[in-house]
C-alpha positions as CSV (number, residue, x, y, z in Angstrom):
1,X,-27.9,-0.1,-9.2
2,X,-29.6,3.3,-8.2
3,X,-28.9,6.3,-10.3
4,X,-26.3,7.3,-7.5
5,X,-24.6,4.3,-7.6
6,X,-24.2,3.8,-3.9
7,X,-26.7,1.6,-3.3
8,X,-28.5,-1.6,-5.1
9,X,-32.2,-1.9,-5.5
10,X,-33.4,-5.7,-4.9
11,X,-36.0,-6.1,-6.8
12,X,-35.6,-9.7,-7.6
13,X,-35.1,-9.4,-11.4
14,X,-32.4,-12.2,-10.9
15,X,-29.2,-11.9,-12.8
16,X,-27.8,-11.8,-16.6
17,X,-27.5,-16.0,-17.1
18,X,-27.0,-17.3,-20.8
19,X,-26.4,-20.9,-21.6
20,X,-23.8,-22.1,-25.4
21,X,-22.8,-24.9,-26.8
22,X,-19.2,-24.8,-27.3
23,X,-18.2,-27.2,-30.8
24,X,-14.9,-25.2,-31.3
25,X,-12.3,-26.4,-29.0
26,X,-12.4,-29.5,-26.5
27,X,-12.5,-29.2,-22.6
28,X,-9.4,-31.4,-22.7
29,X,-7.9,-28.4,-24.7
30,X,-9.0,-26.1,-22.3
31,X,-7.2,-27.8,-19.2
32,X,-3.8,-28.4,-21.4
33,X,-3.4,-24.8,-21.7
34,X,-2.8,-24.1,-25.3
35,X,-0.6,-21.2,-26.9
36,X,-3.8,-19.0,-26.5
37,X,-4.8,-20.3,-23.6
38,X,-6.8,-16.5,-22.9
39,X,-7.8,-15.9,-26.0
40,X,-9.7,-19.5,-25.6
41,X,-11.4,-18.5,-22.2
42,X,-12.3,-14.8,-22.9
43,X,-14.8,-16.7,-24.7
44,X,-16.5,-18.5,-22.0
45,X,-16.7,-14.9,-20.1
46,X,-20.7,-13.5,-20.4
47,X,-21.3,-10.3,-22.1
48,X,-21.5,-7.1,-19.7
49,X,-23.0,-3.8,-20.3
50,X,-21.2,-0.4,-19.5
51,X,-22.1,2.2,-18.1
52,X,-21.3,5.0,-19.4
53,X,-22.7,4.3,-22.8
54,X,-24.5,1.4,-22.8
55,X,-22.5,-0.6,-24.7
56,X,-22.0,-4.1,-24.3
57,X,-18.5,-5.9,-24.0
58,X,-17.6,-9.7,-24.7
59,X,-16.4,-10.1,-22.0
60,X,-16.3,-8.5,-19.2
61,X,-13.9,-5.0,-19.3
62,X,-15.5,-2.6,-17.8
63,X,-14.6,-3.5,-14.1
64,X,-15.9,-0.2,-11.6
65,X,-17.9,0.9,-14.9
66,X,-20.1,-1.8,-15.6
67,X,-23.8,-1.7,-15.7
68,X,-24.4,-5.6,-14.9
69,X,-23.8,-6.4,-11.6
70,X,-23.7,-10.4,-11.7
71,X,-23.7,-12.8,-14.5
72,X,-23.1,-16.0,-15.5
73,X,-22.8,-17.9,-18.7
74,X,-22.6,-22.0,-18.8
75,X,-20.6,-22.9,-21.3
76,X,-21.6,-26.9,-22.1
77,X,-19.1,-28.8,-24.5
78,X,-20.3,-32.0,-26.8
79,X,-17.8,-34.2,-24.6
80,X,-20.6,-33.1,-21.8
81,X,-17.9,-31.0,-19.8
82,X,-19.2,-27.7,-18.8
83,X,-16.8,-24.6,-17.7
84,X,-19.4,-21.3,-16.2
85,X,-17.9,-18.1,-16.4
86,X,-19.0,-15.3,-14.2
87,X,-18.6,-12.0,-13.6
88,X,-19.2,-9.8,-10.6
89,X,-19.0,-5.7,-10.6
90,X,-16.4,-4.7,-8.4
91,X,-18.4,-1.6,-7.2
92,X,-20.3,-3.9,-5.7
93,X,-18.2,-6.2,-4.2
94,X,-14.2,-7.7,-3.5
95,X,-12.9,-10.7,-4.6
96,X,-13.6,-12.4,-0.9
97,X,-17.4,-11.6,-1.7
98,X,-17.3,-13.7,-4.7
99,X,-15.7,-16.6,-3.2
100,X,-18.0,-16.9,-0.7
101,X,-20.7,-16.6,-3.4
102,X,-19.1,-19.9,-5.3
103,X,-18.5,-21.4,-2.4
104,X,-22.3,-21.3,-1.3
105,X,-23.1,-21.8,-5.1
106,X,-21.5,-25.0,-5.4
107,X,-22.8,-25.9,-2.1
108,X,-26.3,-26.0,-2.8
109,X,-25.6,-28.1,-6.1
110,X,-24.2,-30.2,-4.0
111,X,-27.1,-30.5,-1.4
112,X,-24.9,-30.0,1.5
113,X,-27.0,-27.0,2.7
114,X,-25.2,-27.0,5.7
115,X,-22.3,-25.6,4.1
116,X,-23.7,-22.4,3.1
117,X,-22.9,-19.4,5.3
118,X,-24.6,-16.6,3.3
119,X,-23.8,-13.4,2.2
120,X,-23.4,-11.2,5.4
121,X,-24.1,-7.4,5.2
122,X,-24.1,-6.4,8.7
123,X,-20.5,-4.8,8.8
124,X,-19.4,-2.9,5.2
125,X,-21.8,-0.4,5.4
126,X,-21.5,0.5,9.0
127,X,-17.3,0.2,9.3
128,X,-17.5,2.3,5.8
129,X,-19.9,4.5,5.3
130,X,-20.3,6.3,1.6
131,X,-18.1,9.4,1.4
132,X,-17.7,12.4,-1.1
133,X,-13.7,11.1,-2.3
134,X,-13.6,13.9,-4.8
135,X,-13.6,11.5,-7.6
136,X,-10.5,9.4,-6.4
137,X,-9.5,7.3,-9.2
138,X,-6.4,5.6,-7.6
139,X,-6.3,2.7,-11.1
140,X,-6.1,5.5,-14.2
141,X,-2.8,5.8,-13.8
142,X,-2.1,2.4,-13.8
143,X,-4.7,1.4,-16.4
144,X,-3.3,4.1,-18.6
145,X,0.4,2.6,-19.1
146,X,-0.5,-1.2,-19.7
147,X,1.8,-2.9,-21.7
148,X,2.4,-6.6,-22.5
149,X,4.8,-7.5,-20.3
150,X,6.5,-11.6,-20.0
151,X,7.6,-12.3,-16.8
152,X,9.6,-14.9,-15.6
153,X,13.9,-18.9,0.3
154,X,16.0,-17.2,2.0
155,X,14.7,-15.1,4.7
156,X,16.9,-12.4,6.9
157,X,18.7,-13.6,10.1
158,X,16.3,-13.2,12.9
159,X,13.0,-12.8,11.5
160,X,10.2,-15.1,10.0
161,X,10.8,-17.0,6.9
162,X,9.3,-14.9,4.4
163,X,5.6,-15.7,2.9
164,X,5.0,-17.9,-0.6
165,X,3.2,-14.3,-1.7
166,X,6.2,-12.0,-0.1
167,X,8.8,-14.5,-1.9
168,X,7.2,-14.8,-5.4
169,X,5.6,-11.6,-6.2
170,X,8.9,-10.0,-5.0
171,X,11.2,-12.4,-7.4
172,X,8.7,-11.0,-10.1
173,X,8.8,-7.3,-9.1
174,X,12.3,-7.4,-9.4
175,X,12.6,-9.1,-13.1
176,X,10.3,-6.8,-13.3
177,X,12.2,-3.6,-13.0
178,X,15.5,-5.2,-14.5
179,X,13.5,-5.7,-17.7
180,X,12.5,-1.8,-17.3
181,X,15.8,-0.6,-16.6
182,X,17.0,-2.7,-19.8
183,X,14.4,-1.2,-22.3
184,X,15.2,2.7,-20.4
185,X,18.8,2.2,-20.8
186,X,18.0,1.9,-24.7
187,X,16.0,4.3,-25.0
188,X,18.3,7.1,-23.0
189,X,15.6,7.3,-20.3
190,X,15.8,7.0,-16.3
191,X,13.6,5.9,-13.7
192,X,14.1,7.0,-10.1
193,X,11.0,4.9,-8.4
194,X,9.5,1.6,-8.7
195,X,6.1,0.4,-7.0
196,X,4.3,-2.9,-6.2
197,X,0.5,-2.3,-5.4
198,X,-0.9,-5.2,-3.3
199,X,-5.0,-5.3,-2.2
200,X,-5.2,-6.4,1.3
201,X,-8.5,-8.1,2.8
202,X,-9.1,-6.2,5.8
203,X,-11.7,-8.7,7.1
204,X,-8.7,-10.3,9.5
205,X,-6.7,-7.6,10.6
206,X,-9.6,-6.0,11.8
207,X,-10.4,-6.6,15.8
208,X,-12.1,-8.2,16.0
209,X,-12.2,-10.1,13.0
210,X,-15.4,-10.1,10.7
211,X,-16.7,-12.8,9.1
212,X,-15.1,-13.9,5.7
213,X,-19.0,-13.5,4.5
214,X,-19.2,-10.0,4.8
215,X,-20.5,-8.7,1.7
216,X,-18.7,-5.4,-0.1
217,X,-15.6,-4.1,-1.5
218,X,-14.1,-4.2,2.3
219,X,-10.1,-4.3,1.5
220,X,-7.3,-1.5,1.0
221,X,-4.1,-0.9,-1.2
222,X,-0.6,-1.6,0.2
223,X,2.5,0.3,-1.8
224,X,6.0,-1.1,-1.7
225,X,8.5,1.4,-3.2
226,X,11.8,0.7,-4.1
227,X,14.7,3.5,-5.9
228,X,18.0,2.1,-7.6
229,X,19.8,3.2,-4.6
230,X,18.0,0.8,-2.3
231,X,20.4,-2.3,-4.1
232,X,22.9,-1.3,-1.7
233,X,20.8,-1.2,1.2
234,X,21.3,-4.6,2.0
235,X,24.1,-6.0,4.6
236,X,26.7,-7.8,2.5
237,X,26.3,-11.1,5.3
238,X,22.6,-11.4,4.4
239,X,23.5,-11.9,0.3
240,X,24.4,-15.6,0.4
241,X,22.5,-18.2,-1.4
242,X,19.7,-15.0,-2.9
243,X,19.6,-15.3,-6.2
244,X,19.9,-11.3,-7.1
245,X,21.4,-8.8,-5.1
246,X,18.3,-7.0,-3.8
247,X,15.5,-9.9,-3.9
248,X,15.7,-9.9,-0.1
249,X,15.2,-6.3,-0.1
250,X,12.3,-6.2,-1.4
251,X,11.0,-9.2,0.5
252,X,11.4,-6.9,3.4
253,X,9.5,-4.3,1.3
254,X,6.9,-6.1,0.6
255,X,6.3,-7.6,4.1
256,X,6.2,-3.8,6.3
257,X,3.9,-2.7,2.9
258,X,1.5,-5.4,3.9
259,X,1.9,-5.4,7.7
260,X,0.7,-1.8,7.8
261,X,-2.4,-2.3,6.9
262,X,-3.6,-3.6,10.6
263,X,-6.3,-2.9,12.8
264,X,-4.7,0.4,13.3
265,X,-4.9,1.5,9.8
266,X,-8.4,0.3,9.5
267,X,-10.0,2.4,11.7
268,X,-7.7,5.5,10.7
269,X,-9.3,5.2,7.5
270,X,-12.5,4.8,9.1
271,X,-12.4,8.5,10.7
272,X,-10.9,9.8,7.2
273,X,-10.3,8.9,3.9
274,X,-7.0,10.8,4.0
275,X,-4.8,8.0,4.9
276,X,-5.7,5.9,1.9
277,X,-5.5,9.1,-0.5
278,X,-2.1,9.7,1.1
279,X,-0.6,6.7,0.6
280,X,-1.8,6.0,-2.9
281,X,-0.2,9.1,-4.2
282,X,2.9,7.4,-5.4
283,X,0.0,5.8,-7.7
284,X,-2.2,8.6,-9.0
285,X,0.7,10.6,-9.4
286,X,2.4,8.5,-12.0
287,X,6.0,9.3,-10.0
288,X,6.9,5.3,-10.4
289,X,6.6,2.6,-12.5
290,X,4.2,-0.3,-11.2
């Protein structure tokens, strides 16, 4: 990565690649998920190197901050399985990017060249050009108030039944906020605003489309919001058979959060990065609990 950090030099020094021998655990263990399941595959994760100091992290932590941009590490058990583990700087690229990258990976073990698409960099650069964002840092906030947290189909008369991701992430959102609101109420402390933050893959909403291969970070935040008063929001005739008062609610959150981000949006924020900055504010502000 150039000094700037907007731009990648290819000078075909390959990528970070390391090779173990795993002894400790069994790839059957692996698969059965055990009590510390993560603990057990942080391990198979390749060392990464930040950079703001240098220093190098097993595994992978540093996300927008990292120094290596690709690598991989082949982790070959004595039963002869082998699990890789890679990792992929996200200022470099989204999660579709390194799909496609498995994808033609695995394709070319296979020998089934015809499979491969390739890595396509003809549309990131011109959609989004690289703009002065006065440092916008829309994850610190979020980042900042991690805590361990354990988590545990109806639709609304006359519209489409809702999506497996509107359904499911909404269930969690709002054992989510009742497991908040439980911890608050002990501790003599309110909260007004609850958010959801979604990443959206602009590749298909955009018209017209762009191929799934495009290479780049090319997606955008959606923010569902909900308030304690928005329980009662909800037309008593729509509350039969959902399993909490508000889950449909915020299945209709969730689905205009998403839906917004459309062809429209996309090339609003390609005149002006206002629109994202805007929206996010509920975010950087730190005015609700995500």
């Amino acid at each position: 990565m150039k000094e700037d950090e907007l731009a990648v030099e290819c000078n075909d020094e390959g990528v970070e690649y390391f090779e173990t021998r795993v002894s400790n655990v069994r790839l059957s263990q692996v698969i059965e998920r055990s009590q510390n399941h993560n603990c057990v595959l942080r391990q198979f994760l390749p060392p990464c190197m930040s950079s703001c100091d240098n220093s190098i992290s097993i595994p992978f932590d540093y996300g927008f901050k990292s120094k290596t941009l690709l690598a991989i590490q082949v982790n070959i058990f004595e039963c002869g399985g082998i699990v890789i583990g890679m990792c992929m700087a996200h200022k470099l690229a989204d999660a579709s990017t390194m799909f496609t990258f498995i994808a033609d990976w695995a394709a070319k073990a296979r020998g089934t060249i015809e499979d491969i698409k390739g890595p396509s960099f003809d549309f990131s650069y011109t959609l989004f050009p690289q703009k002065d964002v006065n440092n916008f840092k829309p994850f610190e906030k979020i980042l900042r108030n991690v805590s361990n947290i354990v988590c545990q189909d109806t639709s609304p008369q006359n519209t489409s039944p809702c999506t497996r991701v509107e359904a499911v992430t909404s269930f969690m959102w709002k054992r989510y906020m009742d497991s908040v609101r439980e911890k608050n109420q002990t501790q003599a402390t309110s909260v007004e605003k609850y958010g959801a933050l979604y990443t959206v893959n602009l590749r298909p909403g955009i018209t017209p489309p762009l191929p799934a291969n495009s290479f780049g970070n090319i997606y955008s935040f959606a923010i569902a919001l909900s308030t304690p008063s928005d329980e009662n929001d909800i037309d008593d005739s729509l509350r039969e058979d959902v399993s909490s008062p508000n889950d449909l609610n915020l299945v209709g959150k969730v689905r205009d959060a998403i839906k917004k981000i459309d062809d429209k949006y996309t090339r609003k924020l390609q005149s002006s990065e206002d629109e994202l900055v805007n929206d996010v504010k509920p975010l950087t502000s730190g005015e609700a609990i995500f």
